[in-house]
C-alpha positions as CSV (number, residue, x, y, z in Angstrom):
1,X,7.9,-9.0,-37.2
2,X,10.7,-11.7,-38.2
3,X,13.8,-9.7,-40.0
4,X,16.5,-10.8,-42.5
5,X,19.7,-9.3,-42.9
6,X,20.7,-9.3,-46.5
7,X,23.6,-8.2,-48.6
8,X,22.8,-6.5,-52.0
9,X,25.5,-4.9,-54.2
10,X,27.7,-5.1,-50.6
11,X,25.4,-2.7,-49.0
12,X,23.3,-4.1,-46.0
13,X,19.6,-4.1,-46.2
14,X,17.4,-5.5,-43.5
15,X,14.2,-6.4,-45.0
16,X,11.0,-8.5,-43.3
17,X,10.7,-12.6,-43.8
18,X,9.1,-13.4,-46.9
19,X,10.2,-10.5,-49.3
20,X,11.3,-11.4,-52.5
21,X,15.2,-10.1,-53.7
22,X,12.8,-7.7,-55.8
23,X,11.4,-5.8,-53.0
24,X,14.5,-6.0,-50.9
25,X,16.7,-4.5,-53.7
26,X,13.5,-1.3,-53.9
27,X,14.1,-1.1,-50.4
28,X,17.8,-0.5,-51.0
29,X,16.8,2.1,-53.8
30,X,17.9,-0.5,-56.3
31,X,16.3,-0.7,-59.2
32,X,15.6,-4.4,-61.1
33,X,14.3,-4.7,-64.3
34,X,11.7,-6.7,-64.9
35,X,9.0,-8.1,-67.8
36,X,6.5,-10.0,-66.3
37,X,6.3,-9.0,-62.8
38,X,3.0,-7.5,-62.0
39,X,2.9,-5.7,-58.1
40,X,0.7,-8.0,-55.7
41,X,-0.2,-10.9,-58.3
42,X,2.1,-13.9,-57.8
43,X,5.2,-13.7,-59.6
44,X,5.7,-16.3,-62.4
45,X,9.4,-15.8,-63.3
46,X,8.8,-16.3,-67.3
47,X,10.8,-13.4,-68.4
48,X,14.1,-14.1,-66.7
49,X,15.0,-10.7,-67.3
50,X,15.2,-9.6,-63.4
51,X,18.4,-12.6,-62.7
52,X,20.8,-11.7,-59.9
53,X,23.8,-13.4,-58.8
54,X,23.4,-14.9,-55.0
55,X,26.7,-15.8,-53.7
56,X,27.0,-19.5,-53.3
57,X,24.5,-20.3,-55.8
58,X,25.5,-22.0,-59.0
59,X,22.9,-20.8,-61.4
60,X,21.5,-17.2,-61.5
61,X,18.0,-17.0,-60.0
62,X,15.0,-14.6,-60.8
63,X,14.8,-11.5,-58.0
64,X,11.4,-11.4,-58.4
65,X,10.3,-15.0,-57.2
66,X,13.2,-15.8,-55.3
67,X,12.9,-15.0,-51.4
68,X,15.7,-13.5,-49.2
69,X,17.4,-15.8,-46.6
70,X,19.7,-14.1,-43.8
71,X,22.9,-13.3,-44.4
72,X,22.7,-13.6,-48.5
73,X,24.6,-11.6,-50.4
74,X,23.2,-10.5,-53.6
75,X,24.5,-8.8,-57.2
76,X,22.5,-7.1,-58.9
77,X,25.0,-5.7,-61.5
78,X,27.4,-7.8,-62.3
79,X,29.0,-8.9,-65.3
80,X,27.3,-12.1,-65.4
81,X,24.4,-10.6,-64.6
82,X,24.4,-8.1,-67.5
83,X,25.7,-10.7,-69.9
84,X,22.4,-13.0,-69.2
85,X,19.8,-10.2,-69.4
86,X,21.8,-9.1,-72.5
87,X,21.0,-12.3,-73.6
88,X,17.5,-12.6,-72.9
89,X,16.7,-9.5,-74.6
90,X,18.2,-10.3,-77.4
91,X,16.3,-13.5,-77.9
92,X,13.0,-11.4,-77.4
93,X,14.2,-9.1,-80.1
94,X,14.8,-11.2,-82.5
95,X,11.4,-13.1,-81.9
96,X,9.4,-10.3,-81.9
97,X,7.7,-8.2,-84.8
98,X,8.2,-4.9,-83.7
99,X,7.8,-2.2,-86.6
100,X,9.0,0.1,-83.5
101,X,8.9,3.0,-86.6
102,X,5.7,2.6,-86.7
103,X,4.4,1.6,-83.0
104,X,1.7,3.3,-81.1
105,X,4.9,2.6,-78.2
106,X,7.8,3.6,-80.0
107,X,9.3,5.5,-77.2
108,X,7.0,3.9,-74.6
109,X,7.6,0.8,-74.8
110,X,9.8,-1.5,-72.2
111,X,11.6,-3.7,-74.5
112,X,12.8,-0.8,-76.4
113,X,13.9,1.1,-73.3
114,X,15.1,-2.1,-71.9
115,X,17.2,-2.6,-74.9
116,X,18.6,0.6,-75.2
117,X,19.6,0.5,-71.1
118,X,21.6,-2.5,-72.0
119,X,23.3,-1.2,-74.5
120,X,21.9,-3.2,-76.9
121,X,23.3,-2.3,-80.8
122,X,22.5,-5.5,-82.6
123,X,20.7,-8.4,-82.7
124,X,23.0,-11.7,-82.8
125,X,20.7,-14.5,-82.9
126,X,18.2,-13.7,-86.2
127,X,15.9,-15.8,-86.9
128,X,11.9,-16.9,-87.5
129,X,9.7,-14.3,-85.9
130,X,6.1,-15.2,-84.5
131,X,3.4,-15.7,-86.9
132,X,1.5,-12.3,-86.8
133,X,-2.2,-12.6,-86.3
134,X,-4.4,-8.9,-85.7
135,X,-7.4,-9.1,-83.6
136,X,-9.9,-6.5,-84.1
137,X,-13.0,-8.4,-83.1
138,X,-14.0,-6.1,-80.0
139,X,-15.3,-2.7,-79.8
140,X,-12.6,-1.9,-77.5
141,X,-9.2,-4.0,-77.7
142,X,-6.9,-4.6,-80.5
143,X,-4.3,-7.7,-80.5
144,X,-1.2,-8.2,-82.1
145,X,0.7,-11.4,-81.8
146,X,3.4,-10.8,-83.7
147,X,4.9,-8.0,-80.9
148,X,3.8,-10.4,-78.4
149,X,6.9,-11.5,-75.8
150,X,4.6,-13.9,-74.1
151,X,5.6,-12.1,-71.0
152,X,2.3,-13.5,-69.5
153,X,1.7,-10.4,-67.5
154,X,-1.9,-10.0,-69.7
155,X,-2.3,-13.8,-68.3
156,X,-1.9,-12.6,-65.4
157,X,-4.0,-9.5,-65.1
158,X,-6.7,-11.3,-66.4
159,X,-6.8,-14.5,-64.0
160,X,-5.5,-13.8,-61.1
161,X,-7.0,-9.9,-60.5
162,X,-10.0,-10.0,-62.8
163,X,-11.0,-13.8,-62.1
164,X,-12.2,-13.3,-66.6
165,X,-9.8,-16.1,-68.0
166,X,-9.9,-14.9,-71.4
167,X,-6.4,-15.0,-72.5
168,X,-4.2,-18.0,-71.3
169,X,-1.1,-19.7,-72.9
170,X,-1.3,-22.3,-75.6
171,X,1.1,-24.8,-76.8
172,X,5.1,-24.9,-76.0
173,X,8.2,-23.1,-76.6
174,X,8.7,-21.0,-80.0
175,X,5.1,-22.2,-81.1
176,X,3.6,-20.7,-77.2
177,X,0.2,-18.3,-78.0
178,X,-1.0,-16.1,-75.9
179,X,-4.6,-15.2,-76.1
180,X,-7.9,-16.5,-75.8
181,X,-8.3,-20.6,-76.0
182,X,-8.9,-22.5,-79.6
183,X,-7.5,-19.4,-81.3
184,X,-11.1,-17.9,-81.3
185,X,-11.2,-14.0,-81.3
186,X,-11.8,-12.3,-78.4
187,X,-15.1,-11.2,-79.2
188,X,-16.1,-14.9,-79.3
189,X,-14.9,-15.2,-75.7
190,X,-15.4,-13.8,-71.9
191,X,-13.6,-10.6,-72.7
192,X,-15.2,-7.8,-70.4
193,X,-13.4,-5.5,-72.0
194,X,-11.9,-4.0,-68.9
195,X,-8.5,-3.7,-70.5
196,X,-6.0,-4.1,-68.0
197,X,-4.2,-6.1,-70.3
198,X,-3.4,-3.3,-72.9
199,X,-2.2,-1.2,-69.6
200,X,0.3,-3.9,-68.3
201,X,1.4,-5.0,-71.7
202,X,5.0,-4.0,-71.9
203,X,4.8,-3.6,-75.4
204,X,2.2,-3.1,-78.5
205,X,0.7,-6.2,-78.8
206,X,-2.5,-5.6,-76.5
207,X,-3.5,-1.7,-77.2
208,X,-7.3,0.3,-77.1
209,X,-9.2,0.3,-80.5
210,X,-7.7,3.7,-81.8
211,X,-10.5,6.5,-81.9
212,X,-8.1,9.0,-82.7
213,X,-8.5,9.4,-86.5
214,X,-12.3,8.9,-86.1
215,X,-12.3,12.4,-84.1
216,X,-10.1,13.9,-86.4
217,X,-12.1,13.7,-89.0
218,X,-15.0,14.8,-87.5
219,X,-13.1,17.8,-86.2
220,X,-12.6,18.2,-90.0
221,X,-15.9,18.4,-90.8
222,X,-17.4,22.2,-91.1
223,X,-21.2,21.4,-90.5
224,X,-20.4,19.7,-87.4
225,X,-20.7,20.5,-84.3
226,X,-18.4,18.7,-82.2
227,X,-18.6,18.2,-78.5
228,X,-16.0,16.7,-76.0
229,X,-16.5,15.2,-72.5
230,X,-14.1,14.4,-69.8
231,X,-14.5,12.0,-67.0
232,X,-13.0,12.6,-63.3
233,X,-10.3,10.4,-63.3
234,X,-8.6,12.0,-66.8
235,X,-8.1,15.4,-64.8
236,X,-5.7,13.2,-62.6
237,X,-3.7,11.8,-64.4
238,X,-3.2,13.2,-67.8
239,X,-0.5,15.3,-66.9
240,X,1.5,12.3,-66.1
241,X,2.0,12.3,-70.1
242,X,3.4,15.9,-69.9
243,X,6.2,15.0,-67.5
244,X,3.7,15.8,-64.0
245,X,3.8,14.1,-60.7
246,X,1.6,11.6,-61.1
247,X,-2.0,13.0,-59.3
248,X,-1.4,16.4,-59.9
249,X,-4.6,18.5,-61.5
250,X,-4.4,19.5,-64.8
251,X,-8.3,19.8,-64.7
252,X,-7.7,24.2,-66.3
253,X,-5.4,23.0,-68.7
254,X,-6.8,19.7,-69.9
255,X,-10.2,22.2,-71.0
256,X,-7.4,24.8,-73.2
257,X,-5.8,21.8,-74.9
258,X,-9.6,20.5,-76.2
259,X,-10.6,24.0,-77.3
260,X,-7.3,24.3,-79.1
261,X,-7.9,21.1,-80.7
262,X,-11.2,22.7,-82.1
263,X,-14.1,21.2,-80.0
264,X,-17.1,23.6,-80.4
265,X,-17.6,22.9,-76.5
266,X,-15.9,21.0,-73.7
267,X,-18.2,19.3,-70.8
268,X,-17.7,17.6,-67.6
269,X,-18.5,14.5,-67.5
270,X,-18.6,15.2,-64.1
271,X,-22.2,16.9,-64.4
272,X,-23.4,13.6,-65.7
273,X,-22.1,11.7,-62.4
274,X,-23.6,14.0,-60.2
275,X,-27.4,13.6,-62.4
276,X,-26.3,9.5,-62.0
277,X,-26.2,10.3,-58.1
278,X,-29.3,11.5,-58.0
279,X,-31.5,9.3,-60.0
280,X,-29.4,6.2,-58.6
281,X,-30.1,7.4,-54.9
282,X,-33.8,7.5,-55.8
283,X,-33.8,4.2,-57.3
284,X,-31.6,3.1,-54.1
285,X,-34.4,4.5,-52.2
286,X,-37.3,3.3,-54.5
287,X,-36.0,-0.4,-53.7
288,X,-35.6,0.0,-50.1
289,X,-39.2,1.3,-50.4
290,X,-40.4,-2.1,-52.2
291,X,-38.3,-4.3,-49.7
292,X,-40.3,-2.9,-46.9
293,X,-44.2,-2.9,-48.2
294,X,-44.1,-4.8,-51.6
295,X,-41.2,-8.1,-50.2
296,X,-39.2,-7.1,-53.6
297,X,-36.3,-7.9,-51.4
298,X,-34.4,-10.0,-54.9
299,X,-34.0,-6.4,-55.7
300,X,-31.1,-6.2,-52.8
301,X,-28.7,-5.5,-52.3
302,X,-28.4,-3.0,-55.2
303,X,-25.3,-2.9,-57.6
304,X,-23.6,0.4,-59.2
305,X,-23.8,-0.3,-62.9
306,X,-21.5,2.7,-63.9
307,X,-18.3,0.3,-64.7
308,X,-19.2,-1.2,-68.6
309,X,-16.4,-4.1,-67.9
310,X,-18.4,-4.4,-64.4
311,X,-21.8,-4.4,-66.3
312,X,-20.3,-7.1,-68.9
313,X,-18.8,-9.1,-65.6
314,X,-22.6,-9.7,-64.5
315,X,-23.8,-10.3,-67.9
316,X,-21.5,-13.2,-68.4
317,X,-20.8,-14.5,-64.8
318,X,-23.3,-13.2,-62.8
319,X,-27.1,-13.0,-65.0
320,X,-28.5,-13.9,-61.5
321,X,-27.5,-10.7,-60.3
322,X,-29.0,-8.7,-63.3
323,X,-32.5,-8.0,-61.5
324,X,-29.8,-5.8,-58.5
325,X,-27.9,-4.1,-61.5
326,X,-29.0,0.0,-60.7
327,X,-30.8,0.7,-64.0
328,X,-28.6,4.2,-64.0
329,X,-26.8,4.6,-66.9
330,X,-22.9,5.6,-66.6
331,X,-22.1,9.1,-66.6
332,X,-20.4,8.8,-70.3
333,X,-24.2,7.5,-71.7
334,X,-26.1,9.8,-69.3
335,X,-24.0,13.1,-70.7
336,X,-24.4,11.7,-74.6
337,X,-28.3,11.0,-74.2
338,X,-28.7,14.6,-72.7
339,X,-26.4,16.4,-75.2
340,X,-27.8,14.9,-77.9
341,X,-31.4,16.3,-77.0
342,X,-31.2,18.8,-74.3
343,X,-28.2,21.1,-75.7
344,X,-29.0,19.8,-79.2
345,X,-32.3,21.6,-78.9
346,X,-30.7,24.5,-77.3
347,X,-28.9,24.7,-80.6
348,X,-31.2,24.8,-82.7
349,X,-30.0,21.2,-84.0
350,X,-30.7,17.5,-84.8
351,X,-29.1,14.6,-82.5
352,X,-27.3,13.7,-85.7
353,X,-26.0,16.9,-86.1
354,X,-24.1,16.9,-82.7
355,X,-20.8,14.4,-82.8
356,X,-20.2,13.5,-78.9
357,X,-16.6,12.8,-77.6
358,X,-15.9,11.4,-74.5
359,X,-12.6,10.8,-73.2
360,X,-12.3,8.2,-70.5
361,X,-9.7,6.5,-68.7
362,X,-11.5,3.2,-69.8
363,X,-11.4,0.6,-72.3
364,X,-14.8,-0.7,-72.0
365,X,-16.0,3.0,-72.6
366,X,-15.3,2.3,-75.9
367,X,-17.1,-1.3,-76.3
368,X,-20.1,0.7,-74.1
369,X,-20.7,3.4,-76.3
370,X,-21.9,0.9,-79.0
371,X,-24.5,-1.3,-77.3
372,X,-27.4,-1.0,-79.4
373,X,-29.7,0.4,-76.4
374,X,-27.4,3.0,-75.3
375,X,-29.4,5.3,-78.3
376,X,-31.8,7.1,-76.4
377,X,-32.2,10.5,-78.3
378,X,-32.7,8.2,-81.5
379,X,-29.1,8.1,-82.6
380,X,-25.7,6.4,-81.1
381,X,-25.5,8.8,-77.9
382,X,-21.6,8.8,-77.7
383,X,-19.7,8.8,-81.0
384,X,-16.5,8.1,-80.5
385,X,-14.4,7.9,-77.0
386,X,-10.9,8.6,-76.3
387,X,-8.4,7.2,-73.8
388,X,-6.6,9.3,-71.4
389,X,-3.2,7.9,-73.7
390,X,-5.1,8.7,-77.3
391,X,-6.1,12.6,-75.8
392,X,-2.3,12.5,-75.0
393,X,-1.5,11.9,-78.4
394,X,-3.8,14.5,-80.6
395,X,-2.8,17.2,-77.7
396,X,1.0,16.4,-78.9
397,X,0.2,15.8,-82.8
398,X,-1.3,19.3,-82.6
399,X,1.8,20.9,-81.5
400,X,0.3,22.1,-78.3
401,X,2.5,23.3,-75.5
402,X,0.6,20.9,-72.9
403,X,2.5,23.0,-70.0
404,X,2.3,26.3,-71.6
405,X,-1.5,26.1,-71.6
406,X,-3.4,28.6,-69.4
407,X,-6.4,27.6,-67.1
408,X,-9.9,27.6,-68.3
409,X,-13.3,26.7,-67.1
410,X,-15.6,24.4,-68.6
411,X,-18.7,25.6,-71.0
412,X,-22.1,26.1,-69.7
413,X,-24.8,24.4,-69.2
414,X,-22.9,20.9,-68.6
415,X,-19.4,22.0,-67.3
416,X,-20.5,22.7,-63.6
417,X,-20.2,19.9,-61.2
418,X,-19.5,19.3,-57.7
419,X,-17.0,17.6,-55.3
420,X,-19.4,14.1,-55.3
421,X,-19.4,13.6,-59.0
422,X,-15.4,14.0,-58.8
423,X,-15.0,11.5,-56.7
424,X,-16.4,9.2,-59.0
425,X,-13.2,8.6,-60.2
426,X,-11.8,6.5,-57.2
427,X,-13.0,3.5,-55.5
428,X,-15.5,4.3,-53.2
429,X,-16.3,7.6,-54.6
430,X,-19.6,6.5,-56.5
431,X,-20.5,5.3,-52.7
432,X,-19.9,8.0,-51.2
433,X,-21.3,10.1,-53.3
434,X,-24.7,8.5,-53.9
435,X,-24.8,8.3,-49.8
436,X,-24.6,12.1,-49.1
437,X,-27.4,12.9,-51.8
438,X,-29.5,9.7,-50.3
439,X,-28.8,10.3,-46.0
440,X,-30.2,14.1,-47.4
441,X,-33.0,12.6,-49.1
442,X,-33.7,10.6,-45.9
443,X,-32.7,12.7,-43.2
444,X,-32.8,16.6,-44.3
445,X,-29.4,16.4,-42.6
446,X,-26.0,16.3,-44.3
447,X,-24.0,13.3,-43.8
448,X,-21.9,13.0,-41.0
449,X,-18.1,12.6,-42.9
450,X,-15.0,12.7,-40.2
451,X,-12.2,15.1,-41.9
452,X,-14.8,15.5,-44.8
453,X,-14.6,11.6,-46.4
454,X,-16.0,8.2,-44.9
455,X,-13.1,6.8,-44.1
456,X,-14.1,3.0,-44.0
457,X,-14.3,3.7,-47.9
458,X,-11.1,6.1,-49.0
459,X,-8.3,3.3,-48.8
460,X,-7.5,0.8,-52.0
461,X,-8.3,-2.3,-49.4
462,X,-9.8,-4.7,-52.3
463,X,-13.2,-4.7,-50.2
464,X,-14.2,-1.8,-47.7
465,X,-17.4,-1.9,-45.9
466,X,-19.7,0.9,-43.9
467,X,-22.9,1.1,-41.8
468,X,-25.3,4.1,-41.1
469,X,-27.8,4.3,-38.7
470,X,-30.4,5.6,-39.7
471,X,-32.7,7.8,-37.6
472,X,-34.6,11.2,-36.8
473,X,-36.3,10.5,-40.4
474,X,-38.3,13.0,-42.5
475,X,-42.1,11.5,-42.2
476,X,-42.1,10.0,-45.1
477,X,-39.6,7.6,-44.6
478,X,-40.2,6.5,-40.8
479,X,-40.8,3.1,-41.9
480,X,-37.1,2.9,-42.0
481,X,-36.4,4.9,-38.9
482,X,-33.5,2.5,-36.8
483,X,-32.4,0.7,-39.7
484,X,-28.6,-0.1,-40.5
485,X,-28.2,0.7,-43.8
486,X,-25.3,-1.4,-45.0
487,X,-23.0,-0.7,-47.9
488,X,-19.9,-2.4,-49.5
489,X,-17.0,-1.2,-52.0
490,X,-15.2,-3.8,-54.4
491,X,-12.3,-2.7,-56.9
492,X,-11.0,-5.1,-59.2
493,X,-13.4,-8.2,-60.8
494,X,-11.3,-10.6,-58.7
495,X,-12.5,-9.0,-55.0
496,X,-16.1,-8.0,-56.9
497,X,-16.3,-12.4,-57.1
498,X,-15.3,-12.9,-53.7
499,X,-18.0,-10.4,-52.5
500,X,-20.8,-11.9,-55.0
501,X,-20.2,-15.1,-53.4
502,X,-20.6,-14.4,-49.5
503,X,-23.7,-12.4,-51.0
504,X,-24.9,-15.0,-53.0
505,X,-24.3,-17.6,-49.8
506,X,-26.1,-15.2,-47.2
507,X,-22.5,-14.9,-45.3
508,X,-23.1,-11.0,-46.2
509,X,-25.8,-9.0,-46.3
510,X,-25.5,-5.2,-47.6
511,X,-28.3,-2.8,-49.2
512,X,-26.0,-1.1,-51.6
513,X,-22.9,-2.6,-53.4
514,X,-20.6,-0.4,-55.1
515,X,-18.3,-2.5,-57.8
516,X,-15.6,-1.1,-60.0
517,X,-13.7,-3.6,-62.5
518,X,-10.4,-1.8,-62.4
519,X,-7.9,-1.7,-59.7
520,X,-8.5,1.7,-57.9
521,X,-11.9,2.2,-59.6
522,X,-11.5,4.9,-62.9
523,X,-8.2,6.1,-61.6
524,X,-6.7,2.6,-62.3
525,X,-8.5,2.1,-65.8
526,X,-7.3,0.6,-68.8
527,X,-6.7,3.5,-70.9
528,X,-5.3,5.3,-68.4
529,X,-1.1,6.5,-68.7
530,X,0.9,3.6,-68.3
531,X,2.6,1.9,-65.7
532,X,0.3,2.3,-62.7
533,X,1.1,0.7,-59.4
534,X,-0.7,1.4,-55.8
535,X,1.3,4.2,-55.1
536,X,0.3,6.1,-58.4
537,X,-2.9,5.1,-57.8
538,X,-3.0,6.5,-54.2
539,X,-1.3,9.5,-55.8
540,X,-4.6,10.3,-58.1
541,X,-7.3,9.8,-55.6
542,X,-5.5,12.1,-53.5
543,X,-5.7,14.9,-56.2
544,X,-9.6,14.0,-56.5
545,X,-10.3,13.7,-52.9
546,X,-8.4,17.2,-52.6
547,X,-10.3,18.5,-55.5
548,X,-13.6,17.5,-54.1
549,X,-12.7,19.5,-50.9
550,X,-11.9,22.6,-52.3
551,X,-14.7,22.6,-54.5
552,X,-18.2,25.1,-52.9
553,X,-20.5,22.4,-53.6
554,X,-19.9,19.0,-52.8
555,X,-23.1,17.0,-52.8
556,X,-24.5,16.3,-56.6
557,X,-28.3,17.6,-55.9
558,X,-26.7,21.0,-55.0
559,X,-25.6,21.8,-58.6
560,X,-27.8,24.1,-59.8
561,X,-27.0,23.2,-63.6
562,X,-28.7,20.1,-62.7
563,X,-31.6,21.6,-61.0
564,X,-32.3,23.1,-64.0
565,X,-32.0,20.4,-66.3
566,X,-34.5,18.6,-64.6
567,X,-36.6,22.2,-64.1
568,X,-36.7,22.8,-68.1
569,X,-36.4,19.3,-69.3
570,X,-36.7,16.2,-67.6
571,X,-39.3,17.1,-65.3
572,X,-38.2,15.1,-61.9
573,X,-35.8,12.0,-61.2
574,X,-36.9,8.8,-61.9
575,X,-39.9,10.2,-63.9
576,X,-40.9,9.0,-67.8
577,X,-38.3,11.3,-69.7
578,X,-35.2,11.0,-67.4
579,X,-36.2,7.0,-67.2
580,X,-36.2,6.8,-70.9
581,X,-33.3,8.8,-71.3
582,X,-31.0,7.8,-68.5
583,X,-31.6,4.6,-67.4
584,X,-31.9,0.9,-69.2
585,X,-31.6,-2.5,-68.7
586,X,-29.3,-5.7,-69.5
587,X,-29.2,-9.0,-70.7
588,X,-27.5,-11.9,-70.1
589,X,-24.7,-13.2,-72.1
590,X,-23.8,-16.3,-73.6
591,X,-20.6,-17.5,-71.3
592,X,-17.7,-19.1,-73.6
């Protein structure tokens, strides 16, 4: 590999051909500031905050679209250099309609800390602000274009990674919009929902509908009885709010936090992945079943359908791919149907009586929660759901010592799961989980996993393949005895499009399609602590992956608190009560 030499800040730094002044001054251990740079989507330069000064260059030039020649000698804090992104921030300042007092980012947010590591103490250029306009048409996403700094790294997100196109720039110069075309809302456009926009905003303008107050007030409420779930991926990552490493566990002390912020019980959302795994490796096997004897071969290759923004995707995109949607339910809806009539009953209460909090690291969880067929025990199943960023916020607003917190165990019956239904929380994991329960189902043999994982599926590579073999088959299912059962992983909307299409065109042909819209799968979600690159992303799926290990049961039709769910209640996995409860169907979109 071709090498340059380069000189930054006089110290020598030999980086490959092709890196930008960006990554050669992270190399160095330099750090650049930057606004609208977005790791591995093409840089755009807009923000002009990241200038350097490149000896024998007249002007300064941006670091993070400007690639390093041998031999050049770059400053990265010079006078000029400071003076200019002084400047710059300045002119954002006095554009944009802050109300930091009053910010859901005041003290998060990167103008602010930007300013204040300039030194900035006043503003010297006041003048007309942008015209604030509040967005509040989604379930799920709130926008504020008066805070907006048309960085364009919401553009970007929601182009170039999630191939959506709902926000784009509009007009020129002070009068520039960013959001969805024709000033329409976003609920009149594309929007999936996904929101990796409000987790690369750099400021307020893009945040998650706030549920906070919502669960407050039902907290508030004496008659009742108020449940919390929490998905995989918040045990990971949480503690990154509380000063953690990001991917270190906080799983013990996630469970004292909820109780002390008075839920009556706290469940695992984890229980409800590892009762998705089971009813989606039936239906996985129910489909290969009808490819074989009945030609139902439209039904294949079958497609996860636990990512809402995912689910959306198809809807507006993709209807064509609606019949190959798994008809599983997500986790979140599976856990709300069964509280709401399983441990409702247990209780001695109503549906309506039971208030059903889920916290997830996703935006879309929000939007999800509210789709009129996701009411299967005759009221809204899920109530209200929480980001990983709004749980951080009630756990500080109730003055709780987040590190001070002993560990403690989930509540019976819905706080026992095992290592596949944690694993949901990474790309891959929902693959890998669903194969162990179905290679069981076929085989009465466990999975064959070198060093406990399938490797071809544990990296963040944007689309991972496997292949099983499948042979020595219980009697039932030696019709399939020698096939190649083929499966494929896509995280990010962006690589889930390239994959549909070599489907679509017969390049590719796979059984079972795993697809998660966010970067990472749930580790990388929207609501998830902000700023998350790869290597805070490899961080948490290392803590579940480790998790999942150490855990005594790690395939999902092992936990016996799901055997007996099914034993007292919904009689056997793909049968009437679990299809009415856990399972449903969707319905193309209008595409604007």
């Amino acid at each position: 590999m071709k090498t340059h030499h380069v000189w930054i800040n006089n110290h020598k730094v030999v980086v490959p051909e092709g890196s930008t002044i960006l990554c050669a001054a992270k190399e160095a251990g330099i750090r650049i500031p930057t606004l609208c740079y977005v790791e591995g989507l093409h840089p755009i330069g807009a923000c002009r905050v990241c200038v350097v000064e490149v000896e024998g260059s007249r002007n300064l030039v941006t670091a993070c679209s400007t690639q390093v020649a041998e031999g050049m000698r770059i400053h990265t804090n010079s006078g000029r250099v400071r003076r200019a992104r002084a400047a710059v921030v300045e002119l954002l300042l006095s554009e944009h309609n802050g109300e930091c007092q009053t910010c859901e980012r005041n003290g998060q947010c990167e103008l602010q800390s930007l300013a204040a590591e300039l030194g900035i103490r006043q503003i010297r250029f006041p003048g007309q602000q942008a015209k604030r306009r509040l967005d509040f048409s989604t379930a799920a996403i709130v926008r504020d274009s008066g805070k907006c700094i048309k960085c364009r790294r919401c553009v970007s997100v929601c182009q170039e990674m999630q191939h959506v196109g709902a926000l784009s720039p509009q007009f020129r110069g002070f009068d520039t919009v960013i959001g969805p075309a024709f000033g329409k809302e976003l609920a009149s456009v594309s929007c999936v929902q996904c929101g990796q926009c409000t987790a690369i905003c750099p400021v307020g303008a893009i945040t998650e509908r706030d549920h906070v107050e919502q669960v407050w007030a039902a907290l508030d409420t004496p008659e009742n009885t108020v449940v919390v779930q929490t998905a995989p991926a918040i045990r990971a990552a949480l503690g990154e709010c509380f000063g953690y490493p990001p991917g270190t566990l906080v799983t013990g002390k996630m469970v004292a936090a909820l109780r002390r912020l008075g839920f009556d019980a706290v469940f695992d959302t984890t229980f409800g992945a590892d009762l998705t795994i089971i009813e989606e490796a039936h239906e996985l096997l129910s489909r290969l079943r009808g490819a074989f004897f009945d030609n139902l071969s439209d039904q294949l290759p079958m497609f996860t359908s636990c990512s809402p923004a995912w689910v959306n995707f198809v809807e507006y995109f993709h209807p064509e791919l609606l019949p190959r949607l798994s008809t599983c339910k997500s986790p979140q809806q599976m856990m709300g149907a069964v509280i709401k009539t399983y441990y409702a009953r247990k209780l001695g209460k109503r549906p309506e009586d039971v208030f059903v909090v889920s916290v997830m690291p996703c935006t879309a969880k929000k939007f999800e929660a509210t789709r009129p067929e996701m009411n299967a025990s005759g009221v809204r199943d899920v109530d209200a759901v929480l980001t990983t960023r709004e749980l951080a916020r009630m756990i500080r607003a109730a003055g709780i010592d987040f590190t001070a917190l002993p560990e403690e165990q989930m509540d019976p019956p819905l706080g026992l799961s095992t290592g596949a239904g944690v694993i949901f929380g990474h790309t891959g994991g929902v693959m890998e989980a669903a194969l162990r329960t179905a290679y069981e189902l076929l085989t009465g043999r466990e999975l064959p996993m070198p060093e406990q994982h399938l490797p071809q599926l544990a990296h963040l590579h944007g689309i991972k393949e496997a292949e099983i073999l499948l042979t020595d088959l219980r009697p039932e299912w030696r019709f399939l005895e020698g096939m190649t059962l083929r499966v494929a992983v896509a995280h990010s909307l962006g690589n889930a499009e390239s994959l549909i299409r070599s489907i679509l065109s017969g390049e590719r042909k796979y059984h079972f399609v795993e697809v998660m819209a966010c970067p990472g799968g749930c580790i990388g979600g929207g609501g998830q602590p902000r700023f998350t690159d790869n290597r805070i992303r490899a961080a948490r799926i290392a803590a579940l992956q480790a998790e999942d290990k150490s855990k005594p049961l790690r395939k999902s039709h092992l936990n016996p608190q799901v055997q007996q769910l099914y034993a007292e209640f919904l009689g056997e996995p793909l049968g009437v009560l679990s299809h009415r409860l856990l399972h449903t169907h969707y319905f193309q979109r209008e595409r604007v």
